[in-house]
C-alpha positions in Angstrom: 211.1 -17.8 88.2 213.3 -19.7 86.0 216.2 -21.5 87.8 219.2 -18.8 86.3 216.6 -16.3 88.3 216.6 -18.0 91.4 220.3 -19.2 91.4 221.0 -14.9 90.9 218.9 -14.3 93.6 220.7 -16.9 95.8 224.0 -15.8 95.1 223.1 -12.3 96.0 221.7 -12.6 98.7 224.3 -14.9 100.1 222.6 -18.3 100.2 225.0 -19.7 98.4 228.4 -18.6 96.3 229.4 -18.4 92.5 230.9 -22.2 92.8 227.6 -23.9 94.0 225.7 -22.2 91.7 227.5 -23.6 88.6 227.6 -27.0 89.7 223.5 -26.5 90.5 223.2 -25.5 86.5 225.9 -28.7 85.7 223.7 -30.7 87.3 220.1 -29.8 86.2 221.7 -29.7 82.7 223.1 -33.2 83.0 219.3 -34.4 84.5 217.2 -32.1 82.5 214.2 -34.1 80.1 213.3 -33.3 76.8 209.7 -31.4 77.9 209.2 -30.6 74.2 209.9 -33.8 73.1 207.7 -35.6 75.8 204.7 -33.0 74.7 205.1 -33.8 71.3 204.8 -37.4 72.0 201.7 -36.8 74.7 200.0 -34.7 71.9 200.5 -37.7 69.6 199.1 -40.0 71.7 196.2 -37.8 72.5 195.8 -37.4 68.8 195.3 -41.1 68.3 193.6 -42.1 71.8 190.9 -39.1 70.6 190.5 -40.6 66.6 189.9 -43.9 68.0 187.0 -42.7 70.6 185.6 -40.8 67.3 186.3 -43.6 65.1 183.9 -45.8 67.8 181.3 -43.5 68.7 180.7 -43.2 64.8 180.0 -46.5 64.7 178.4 -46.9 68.5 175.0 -47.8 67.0 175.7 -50.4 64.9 178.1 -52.4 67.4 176.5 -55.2 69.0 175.8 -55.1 72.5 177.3 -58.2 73.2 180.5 -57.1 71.7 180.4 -53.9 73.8 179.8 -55.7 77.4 182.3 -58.6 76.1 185.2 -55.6 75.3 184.3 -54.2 78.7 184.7 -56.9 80.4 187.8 -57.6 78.9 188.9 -54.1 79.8 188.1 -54.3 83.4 190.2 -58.2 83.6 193.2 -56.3 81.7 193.2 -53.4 84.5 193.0 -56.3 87.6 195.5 -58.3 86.1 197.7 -55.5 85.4 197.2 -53.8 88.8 197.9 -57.4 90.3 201.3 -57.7 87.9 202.5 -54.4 89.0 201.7 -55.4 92.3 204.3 -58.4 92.3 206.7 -56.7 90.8 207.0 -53.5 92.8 205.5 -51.5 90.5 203.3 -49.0 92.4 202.8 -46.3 89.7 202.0 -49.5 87.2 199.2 -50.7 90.0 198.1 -47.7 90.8 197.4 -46.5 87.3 195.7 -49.7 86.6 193.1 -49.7 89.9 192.6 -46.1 88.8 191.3 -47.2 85.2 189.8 -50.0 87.1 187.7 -47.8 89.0 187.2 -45.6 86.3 185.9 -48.5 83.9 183.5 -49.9 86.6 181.5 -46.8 86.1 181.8 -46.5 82.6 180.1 -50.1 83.3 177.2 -49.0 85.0 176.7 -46.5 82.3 177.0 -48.8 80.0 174.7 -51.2 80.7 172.3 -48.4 81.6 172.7 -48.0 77.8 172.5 -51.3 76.5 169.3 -52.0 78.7 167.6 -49.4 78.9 168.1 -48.8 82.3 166.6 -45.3 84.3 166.5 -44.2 87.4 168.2 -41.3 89.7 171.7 -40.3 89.0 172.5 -40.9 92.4 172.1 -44.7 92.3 174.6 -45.0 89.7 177.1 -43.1 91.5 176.1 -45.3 94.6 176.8 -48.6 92.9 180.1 -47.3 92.1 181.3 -46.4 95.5 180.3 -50.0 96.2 181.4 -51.8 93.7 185.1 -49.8 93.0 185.3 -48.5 96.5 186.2 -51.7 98.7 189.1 -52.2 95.9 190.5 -48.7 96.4 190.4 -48.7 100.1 191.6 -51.5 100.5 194.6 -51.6 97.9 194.8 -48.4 96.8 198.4 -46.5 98.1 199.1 -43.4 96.5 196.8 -40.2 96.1 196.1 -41.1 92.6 193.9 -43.6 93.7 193.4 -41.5 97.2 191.5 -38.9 94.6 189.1 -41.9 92.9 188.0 -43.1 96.1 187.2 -39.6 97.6 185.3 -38.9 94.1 183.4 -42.2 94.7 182.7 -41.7 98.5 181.7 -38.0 98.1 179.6 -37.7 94.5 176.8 -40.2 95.0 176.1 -39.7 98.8 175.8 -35.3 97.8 173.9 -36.2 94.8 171.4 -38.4 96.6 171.1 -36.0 99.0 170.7 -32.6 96.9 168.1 -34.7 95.2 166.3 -35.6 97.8 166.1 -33.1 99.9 162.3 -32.6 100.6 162.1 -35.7 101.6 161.2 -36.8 104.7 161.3 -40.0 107.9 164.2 -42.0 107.1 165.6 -39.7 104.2 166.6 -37.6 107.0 169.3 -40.3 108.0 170.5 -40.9 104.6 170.9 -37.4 103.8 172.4 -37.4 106.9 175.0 -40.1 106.4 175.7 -38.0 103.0 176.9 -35.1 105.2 179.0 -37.4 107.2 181.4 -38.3 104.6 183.9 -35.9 105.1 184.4 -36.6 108.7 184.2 -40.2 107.7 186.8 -39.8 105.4 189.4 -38.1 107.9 188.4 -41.3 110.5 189.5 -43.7 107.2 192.6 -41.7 107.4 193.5 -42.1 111.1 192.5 -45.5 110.9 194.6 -46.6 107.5 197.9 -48.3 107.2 200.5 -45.7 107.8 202.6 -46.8 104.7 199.9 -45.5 102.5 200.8 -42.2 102.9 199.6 -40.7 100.2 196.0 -42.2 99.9 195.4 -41.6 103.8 196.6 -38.0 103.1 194.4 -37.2 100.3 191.0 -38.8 102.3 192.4 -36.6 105.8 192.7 -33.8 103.4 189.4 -33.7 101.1 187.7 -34.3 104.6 189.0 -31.6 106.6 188.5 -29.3 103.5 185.0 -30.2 102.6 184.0 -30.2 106.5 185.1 -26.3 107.0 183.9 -25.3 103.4 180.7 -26.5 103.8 180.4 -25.2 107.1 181.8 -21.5 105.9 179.2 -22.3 102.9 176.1 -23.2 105.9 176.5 -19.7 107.8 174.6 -18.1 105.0 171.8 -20.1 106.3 171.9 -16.9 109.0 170.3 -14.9 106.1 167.2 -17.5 105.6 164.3 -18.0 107.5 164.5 -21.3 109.5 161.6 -22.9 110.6 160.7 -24.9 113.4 159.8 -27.8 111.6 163.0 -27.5 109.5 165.2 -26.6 112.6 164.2 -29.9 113.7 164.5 -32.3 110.5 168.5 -30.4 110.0 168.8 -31.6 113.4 168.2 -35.7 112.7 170.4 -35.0 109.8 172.8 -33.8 111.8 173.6 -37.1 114.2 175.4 -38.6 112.2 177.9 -36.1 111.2 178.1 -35.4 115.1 179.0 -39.1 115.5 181.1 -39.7 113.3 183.2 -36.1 114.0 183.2 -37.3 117.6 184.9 -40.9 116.5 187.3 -38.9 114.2 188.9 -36.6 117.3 188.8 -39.8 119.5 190.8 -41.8 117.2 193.1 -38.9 116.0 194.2 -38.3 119.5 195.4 -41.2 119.6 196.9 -41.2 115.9 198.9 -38.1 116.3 196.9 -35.6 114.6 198.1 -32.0 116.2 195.3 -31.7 119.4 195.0 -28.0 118.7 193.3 -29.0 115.5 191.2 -31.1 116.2 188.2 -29.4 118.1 188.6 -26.4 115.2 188.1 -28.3 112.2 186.0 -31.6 113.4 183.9 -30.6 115.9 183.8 -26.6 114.6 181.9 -26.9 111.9 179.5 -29.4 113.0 178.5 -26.5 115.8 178.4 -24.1 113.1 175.9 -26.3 110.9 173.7 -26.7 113.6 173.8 -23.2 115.0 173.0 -22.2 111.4 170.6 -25.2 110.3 169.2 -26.6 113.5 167.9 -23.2 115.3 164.9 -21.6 114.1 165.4 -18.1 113.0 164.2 -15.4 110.8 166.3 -13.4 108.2 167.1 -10.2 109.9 170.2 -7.9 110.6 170.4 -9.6 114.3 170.4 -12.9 112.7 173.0 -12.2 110.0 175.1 -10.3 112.3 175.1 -13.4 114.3 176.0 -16.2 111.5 179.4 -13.6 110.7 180.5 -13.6 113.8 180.0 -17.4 114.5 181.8 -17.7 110.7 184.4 -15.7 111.9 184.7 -17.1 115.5 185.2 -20.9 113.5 187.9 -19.3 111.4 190.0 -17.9 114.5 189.8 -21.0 116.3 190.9 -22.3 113.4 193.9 -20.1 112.9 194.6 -19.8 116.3 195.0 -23.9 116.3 197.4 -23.7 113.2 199.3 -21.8 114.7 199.9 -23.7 117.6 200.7 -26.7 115.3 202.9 -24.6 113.1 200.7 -25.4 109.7 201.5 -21.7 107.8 199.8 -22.9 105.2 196.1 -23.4 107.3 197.2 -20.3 109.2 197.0 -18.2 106.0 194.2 -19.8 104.7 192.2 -18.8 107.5 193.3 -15.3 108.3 192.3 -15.0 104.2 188.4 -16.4 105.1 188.1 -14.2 108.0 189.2 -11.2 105.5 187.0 -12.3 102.4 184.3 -12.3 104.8 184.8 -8.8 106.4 184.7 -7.6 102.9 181.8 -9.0 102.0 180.2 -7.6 105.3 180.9 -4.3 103.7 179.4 -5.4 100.7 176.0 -6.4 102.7 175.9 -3.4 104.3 176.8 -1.0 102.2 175.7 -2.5 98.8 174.0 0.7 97.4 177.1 2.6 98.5 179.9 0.2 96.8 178.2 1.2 93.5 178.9 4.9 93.7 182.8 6.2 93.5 183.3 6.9 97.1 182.1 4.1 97.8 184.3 2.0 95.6 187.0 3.8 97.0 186.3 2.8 100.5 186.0 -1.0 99.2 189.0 -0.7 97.7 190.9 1.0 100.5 189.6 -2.1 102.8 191.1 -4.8 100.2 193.7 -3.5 100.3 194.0 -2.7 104.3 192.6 -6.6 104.5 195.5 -7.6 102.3 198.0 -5.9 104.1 196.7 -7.1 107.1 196.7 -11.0 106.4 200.2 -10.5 104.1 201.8 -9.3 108.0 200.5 -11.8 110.1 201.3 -14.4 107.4 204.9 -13.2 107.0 205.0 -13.0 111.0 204.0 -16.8 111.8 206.2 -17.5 109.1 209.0 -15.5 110.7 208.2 -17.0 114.1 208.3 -20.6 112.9 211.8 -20.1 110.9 213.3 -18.6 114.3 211.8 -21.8 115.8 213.6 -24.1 113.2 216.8 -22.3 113.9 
């Protein structure tokens, strides 16, 4: 809605009166930027930062490869000493642009001199060398999520892709690929454990964590639909310490930190119990089993909701009443898949996306009811 919309609405409804709304549209005039203006400019720029990337890969070939590790170089000292300038002088969106091209550059870097000596290898080693080479710098300076988002790129990239690649592998792959599944709840310990002024990089670490520890977890319970050997039962469960450990330090130390307690069992130690229900248990892909991984998918979700609740995070709240309805759906899907192509039963579907929509739009609207007459 623009803002004349929403300053109508308000004045209808009684939020605020005719007075406050023209001193509202004084002031955003008074403040406004020229957007257009600024685009134009950004498109200009874009223009000229994109001819000069053209202009150089024309010519890649017949640059030296001195001259291209020398201007890299060079690159990487400008971002330090810029980040360290900004630094002095107060400048955090100055520093925290410049370790962000920083971190950036250092894997151009390693691609780089991939290139330049002929360098092969896994994909996965690259990304590797970059989470050690940038990520020190990023924990240890970085402030806002700017940089929050580089180092949660670095941490999470290599470890998956070393571990999707490797999967078949056995003895001590089993910890590695473990350790790569125990990055998200690493990164929500980071965030507990991070100086609280860095608000911005310890939320976006607590965040990504929490996010990619329930999503993988919702992602694992189709594992219910597989047949799970007991060999395999048994390797998911080595990969599976050190996740467990590293959950279990994360809900130690946020009980401590403040994180809301009705969380914390639901989205640490929840979805580590639902990877190993789905991953370390042998079972064989029948209705019993699937039946099984929903409700366990489902049970994960309330506790979830059920926690958020308590907390008073709507937002969470609504996410998982939404899960727990995408997944009933797609129940009826399962079950029903040579019905949902017919009319009827496209019908029913419909009538139950709806009904599930209605549904989570009440409970939504009623915690958010309840928590306003809380406020007041």
């Amino acid at each position: 809605m623009s803002l004349e919309s929403r300053l109508d609405t308000w004045v209808k409804a009684g939020l605020i009166d005719q007075p406050a709304a023209d001193r509202i549209r004084a002031y955003e005039a008074g403040t406004s930027k020229p957007t257009v203006l600024w685009a134009i400019a950004g498109l200009g720029l874009l223009a000229l930062l994109l001819g000069i990337i053209l202009v150089i890969s024309a010519n890649w070939d017949m640059i030296p490869a001195a001259v291209k590790l020398g201007a890299h170089m060079a690159l990487m000292a400008g971002a330090a000493a810029a980040f360290w300038w900004a630094r002095e002088q107060g400048r955090l969106w100055i520093s925290e642009a410049a370790l962000f091209l920083f971190a950036g550059l250092v894997l151009a870097g390693i691609a780089l001199q991939a290139q330049v000596y002929q360098l092969t290898g896994p994909a996965w080693e690259a990304f590797l060398m970059w989470l050690a080479l940038a990520g020190p710098a990023l924990l240890i300076a970085g402030r806002t999520r700017l940089t929050g988002l580089a180092f949660v790129a670095a941490a999470l990239i290599g470890p998956t892709v070393m571990a999707v690649e490797d999967v078949d592998e056995g003895g001590l792959w089993l910890l590695a690929q473990g350790a790569a599944m125990a990055v998200p709840a690493t990164l929500v310990l980071l965030s507990f454990l991070l100086d609280g002024h860095r608000s911005g990089f310890r939320l976006t670490l607590r965040e990504t964590g929490l996010v990619t520890l329930i999503g993988g977890a919702s992602i694992a319970h189709f594992a219910w639909a597989s047949n799970i050997t007991g060999a395999q039962a048994m390797d998911n469960a080595v990969r599976l310490i050190l996740p467990a450990i590293a959950s279990a330090a994360a809900i130690l130390v946020g009980r401590r930190q403040g994180f809301p307690r009705p969380l914390l069992l639901p989205m640490l130690a929840g979805p580590v119990l639902a990877f190993a229900l789905a991953l370390a248990i042998p079972h064989a892909d029948h209705t019993a089993s699937r039946l099984i991984g929903v409700a366990i998918f489902i049970a994960m979700w309330v506790a979830v909701a059920q926690g958020a609740a308590q907390a008073g995070w709507n937002g969470v709240f609504a996410v998982a009443i939404a899960a727990i309805g995408i997944r009933i759906f797609i129940i009826y899907i399962e079950l029903f898949g040579s019905l949902a192509a017919t009319g009827g039963g496209l019908i029913l579907g419909g009538l139950l996306l709806v009904g599930l929509s209605y549904i989570w739009h009440r409970l939504v609207q009623r915690r958010t009811h309840a928590k306003s007459g809380e406020a007041a």
